[in-house]
C-alpha positions in Angstrom: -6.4 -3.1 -0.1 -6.4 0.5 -1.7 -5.6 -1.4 -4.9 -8.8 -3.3 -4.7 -11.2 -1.2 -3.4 -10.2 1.6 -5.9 -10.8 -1.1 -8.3 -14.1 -2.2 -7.0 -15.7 0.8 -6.4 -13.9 3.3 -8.9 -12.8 1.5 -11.3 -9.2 2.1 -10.8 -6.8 -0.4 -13.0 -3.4 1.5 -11.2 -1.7 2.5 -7.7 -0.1 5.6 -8.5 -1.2 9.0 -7.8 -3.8 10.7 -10.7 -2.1 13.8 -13.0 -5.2 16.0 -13.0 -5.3 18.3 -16.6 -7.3 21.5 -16.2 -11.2 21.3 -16.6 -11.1 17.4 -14.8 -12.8 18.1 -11.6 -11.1 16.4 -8.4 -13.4 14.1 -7.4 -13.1 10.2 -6.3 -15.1 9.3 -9.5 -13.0 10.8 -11.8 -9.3 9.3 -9.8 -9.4 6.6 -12.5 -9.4 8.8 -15.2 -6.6 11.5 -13.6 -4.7 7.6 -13.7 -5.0 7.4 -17.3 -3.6 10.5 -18.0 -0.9 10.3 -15.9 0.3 7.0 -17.7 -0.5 8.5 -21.1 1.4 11.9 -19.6 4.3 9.7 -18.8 4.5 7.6 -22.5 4.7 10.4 -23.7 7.9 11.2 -22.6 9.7 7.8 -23.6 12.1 8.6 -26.3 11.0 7.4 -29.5 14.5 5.1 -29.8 13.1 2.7 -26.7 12.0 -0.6 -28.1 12.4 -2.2 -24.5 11.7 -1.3 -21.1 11.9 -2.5 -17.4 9.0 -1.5 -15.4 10.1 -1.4 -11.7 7.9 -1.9 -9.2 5.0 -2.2 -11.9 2.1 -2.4 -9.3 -1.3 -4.3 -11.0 0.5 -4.3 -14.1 -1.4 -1.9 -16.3 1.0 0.6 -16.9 3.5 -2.6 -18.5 -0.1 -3.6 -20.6 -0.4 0.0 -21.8 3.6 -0.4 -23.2 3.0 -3.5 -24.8 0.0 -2.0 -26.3 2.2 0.5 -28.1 4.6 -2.4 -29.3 7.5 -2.4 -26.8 9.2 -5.2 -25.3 8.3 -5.0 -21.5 9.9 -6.7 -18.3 8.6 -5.9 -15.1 10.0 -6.4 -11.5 7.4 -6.7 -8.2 8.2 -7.5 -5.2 4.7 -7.9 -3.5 3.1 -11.0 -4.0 -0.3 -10.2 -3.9 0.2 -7.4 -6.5 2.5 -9.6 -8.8 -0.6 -12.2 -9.0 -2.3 -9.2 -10.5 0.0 -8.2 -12.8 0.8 -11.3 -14.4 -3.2 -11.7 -15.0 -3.2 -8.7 -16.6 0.0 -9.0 -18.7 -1.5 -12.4 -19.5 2.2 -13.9 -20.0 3.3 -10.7 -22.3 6.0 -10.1 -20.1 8.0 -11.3 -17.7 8.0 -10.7 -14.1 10.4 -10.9 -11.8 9.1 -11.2 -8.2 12.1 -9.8 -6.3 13.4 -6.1 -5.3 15.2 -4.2 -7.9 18.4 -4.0 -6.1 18.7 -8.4 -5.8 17.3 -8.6 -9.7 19.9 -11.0 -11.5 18.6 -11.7 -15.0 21.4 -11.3 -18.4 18.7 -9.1 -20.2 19.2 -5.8 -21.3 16.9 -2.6 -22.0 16.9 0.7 -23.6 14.8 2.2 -20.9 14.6 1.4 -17.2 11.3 3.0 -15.7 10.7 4.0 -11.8 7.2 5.1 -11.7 6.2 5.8 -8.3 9.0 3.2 -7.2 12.5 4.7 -6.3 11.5 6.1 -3.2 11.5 2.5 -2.3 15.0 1.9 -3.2 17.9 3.0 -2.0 19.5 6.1 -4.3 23.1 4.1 -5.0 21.5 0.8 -5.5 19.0 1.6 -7.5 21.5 3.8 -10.2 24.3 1.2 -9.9 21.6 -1.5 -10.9 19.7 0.5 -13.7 23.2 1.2 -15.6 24.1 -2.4 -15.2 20.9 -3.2 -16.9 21.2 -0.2 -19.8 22.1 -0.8 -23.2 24.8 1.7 -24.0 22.9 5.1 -24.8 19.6 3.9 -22.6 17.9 5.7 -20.6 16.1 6.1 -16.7 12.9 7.9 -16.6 11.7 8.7 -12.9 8.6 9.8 -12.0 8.2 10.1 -8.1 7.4 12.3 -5.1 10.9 13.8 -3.5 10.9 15.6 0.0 11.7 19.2 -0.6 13.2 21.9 2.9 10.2 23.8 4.2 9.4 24.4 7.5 7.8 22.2 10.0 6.4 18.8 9.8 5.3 17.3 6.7 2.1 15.4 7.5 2.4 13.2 4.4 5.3 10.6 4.4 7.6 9.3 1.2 10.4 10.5 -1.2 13.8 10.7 -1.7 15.1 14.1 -0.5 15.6 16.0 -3.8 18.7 17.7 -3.0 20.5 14.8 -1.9 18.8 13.3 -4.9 20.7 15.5 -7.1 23.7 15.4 -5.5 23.7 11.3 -5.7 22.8 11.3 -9.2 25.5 13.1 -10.3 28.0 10.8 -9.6 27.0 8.2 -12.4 27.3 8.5 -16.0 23.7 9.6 -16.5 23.4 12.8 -18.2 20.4 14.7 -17.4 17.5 15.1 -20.8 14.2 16.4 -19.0 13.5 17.5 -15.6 9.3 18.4 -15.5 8.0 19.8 -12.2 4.3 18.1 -11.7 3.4 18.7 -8.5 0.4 21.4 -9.4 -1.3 18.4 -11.5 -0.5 15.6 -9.1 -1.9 18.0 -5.7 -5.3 17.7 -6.3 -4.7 13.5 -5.6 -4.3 14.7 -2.2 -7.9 16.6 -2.1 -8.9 13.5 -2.8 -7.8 11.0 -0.3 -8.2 13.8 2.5 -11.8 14.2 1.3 -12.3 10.2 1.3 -10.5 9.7 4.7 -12.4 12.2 6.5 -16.4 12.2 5.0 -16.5 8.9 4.4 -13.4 6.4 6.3 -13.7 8.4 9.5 -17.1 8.1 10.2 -16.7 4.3 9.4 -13.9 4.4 11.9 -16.0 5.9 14.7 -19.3 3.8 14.0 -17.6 0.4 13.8 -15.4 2.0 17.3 -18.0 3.1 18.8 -20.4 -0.7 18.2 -17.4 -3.1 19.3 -17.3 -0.7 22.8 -21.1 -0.8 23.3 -20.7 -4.9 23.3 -17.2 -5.0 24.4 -16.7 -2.2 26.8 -13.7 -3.7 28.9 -12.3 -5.6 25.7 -12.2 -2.2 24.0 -10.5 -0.4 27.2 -7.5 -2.7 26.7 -7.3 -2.3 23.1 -7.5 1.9 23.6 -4.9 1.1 25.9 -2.5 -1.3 24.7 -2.3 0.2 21.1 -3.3 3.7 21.9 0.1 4.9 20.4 -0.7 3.4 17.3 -4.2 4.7 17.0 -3.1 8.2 17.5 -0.4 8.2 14.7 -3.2 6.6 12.7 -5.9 9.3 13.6 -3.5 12.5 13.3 -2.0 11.1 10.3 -5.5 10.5 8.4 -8.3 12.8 10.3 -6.5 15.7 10.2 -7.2 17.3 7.7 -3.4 18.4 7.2 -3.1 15.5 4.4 -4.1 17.8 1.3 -2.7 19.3 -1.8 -1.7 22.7 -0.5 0.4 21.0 2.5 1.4 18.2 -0.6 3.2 21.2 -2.9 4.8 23.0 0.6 6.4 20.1 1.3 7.0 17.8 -1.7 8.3 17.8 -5.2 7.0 15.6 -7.9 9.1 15.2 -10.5 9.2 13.6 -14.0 13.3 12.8 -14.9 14.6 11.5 -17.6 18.6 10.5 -17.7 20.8 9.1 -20.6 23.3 6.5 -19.9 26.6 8.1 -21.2 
C-alpha cells in the first residue's frame, strides 16, 4: 500500500528509506528524490570488480533496473507476491527473480556481490551469512545497508533492525573480512520527519473523519468494534499519532549503517 500510494501521489519508484544530502529540503515531495540518491549513494560503493549481483529482497525492482543500467548481471530474490509482480514489470525479463525467502533460495548460480538493502533485518543473522557465502564467488563480496537497534534508554517508538552489537559479534564468525563501515543515520533521519509529518497532518485527520462518519451511522456497530479491537487501535494510534516517530528519536535509538564484507 505505501509502495503504491508513494507511487501515485509522489512519484516514488522504491520502498526504502530516502538519504537526504544537504540543501534537499525534507519534504514529502522531494521523498522520491532523497530515493534516488540513496541508490545512487549506495552504487557507488560496489566495488568496481562486481560484474554480478543478487539483490535480496529487491522491493519494486528499481534498484536491480538501476544495476542493469550500469551493465551488471543482476538476480533478484522477493518474497512478496504483490511486490515481485512489480518487479518483474519493471525488470521487463532482465533478470531473474526468485519468489522465495533468501534463506530457502536453491539456485547453482554464483555472484560477486550479494546485496541486502533494507532486507537483513528480515533475515535471521546466521542464515542469512551462511547463505550469502554459499552463493559468493571466491573473493565476493556482501554489502548491507539497513537500520540496526543501537542501547539507549527507554522505549524505542520505531520498530526494526538487527541489534548492532550482536550484529558484530555474529559476523565475525564467518570468513568475511570487514572493507567499509559508513554511519548514515544523519542523512537517512530526516525520512522520519517525513512520515511523522504525513501520519499526523494529513493520515490522522483521515483517521478521525472516516472514525468519526461510520459512528454517526453506526453508533452501536462502532461500540463493538472500539471494544473488540480496542488493543489494536491503541498500539496503532500511540505508534503513529504520537509524534515520538521522528528523526531525533530515529538517531537515539537506531543506527543505519552501510557495510561492506569480503569473502575471504
Amino acid at each position: 500500500m505505501g509502495y503504491l500510494i508513494g507511487h501515485y501521489f509522489l512519484n516514488m519508484q522504491d520502498l526504502h528509506y530516502g538519504y537526504w544530502p544537504e540543501g534537499l529540503a525534507p519534504t514529502a515531495w522531494n521523498l522520491a528524490q532523497a530515493q534516488a540518491h540513496y541508490t545512487d549513494f549506495l552504487m557507488t560503493h560496489i566495488p568496481p570488480e562486481v560484474r554480478s549481483v543478487l539483490d535480496v529482497g529487491c522491493g519494486a525492482g528499481n534498484t536491480a533496473r538501476k544495476l542493469l543500467e550500469r551493465g551488471l548481471s543482476v538476480d533478484c530474490v522477493s518474497p512478496n507476491g504483490v511486490l515481485t509482480d512489480v518487479a518483474k514489470r519493471v525488470l521487463a525479463g532482465r533478470a531473474t527473480v526468485f519468489e522465495t525467502r533468501f534463506q530457502h533460495l536453491v539456485t547453482e548460480r554464483r555472484y560477486d556481490c550479494v546485496l541486502f538493502s533494507e532486507s537483513l533485518l528480515f533475515i535471521p543473522l546466521d542464515e542469512a551469512f551462511t547463505k550469502a557465502i554459499a552463493l559468493l564467488n571466491p573473493g565476493g563480496y556482501v554489502l548491507i545497508t539497513d537500520i540496526f537497534r543501537v542501547p539507549a534508554e527507554g522505549k524505542s517508538p520505531i520498530g526494526g533492525g538487527h541489534e548492532l552489537p550482536r550484529f558484530r559479534e555474529t559476523i565475525v564468525r564467518y570468513p568475511l573480512t570487514p572493507v567499509l563501515d559508513l554511519d548514515m543515520t544523519d542523512g537517512i533521519a530526516p525520512t522520519f520527519d517525513v512520515l511523522d509529518g504525513a501520519y499526523r497532518e494529513a493520515i490522522q485527520p483521515a483517521y478521525e473523519l472516516i472514525l468519526g462518519r461510520v459512528t454517526s451511522r453506526h453508533p452501536w456497530l462502532m461500540r463493538l468494534v472500539r471494544w473488540k479491537f480496542r488493543k489494536s487501535m491503541r498500539r496503532y494510534e500511540e505508534k503513529h499519532f504520537s509524534g515520538r516517530r521522528n528523526g531525533a528519536n530515529f538517531k537515539k535509538y537506531k543506527s543505519y549503517r552501510l557495510l561492506l564484507y569480503r569473502k575471504t
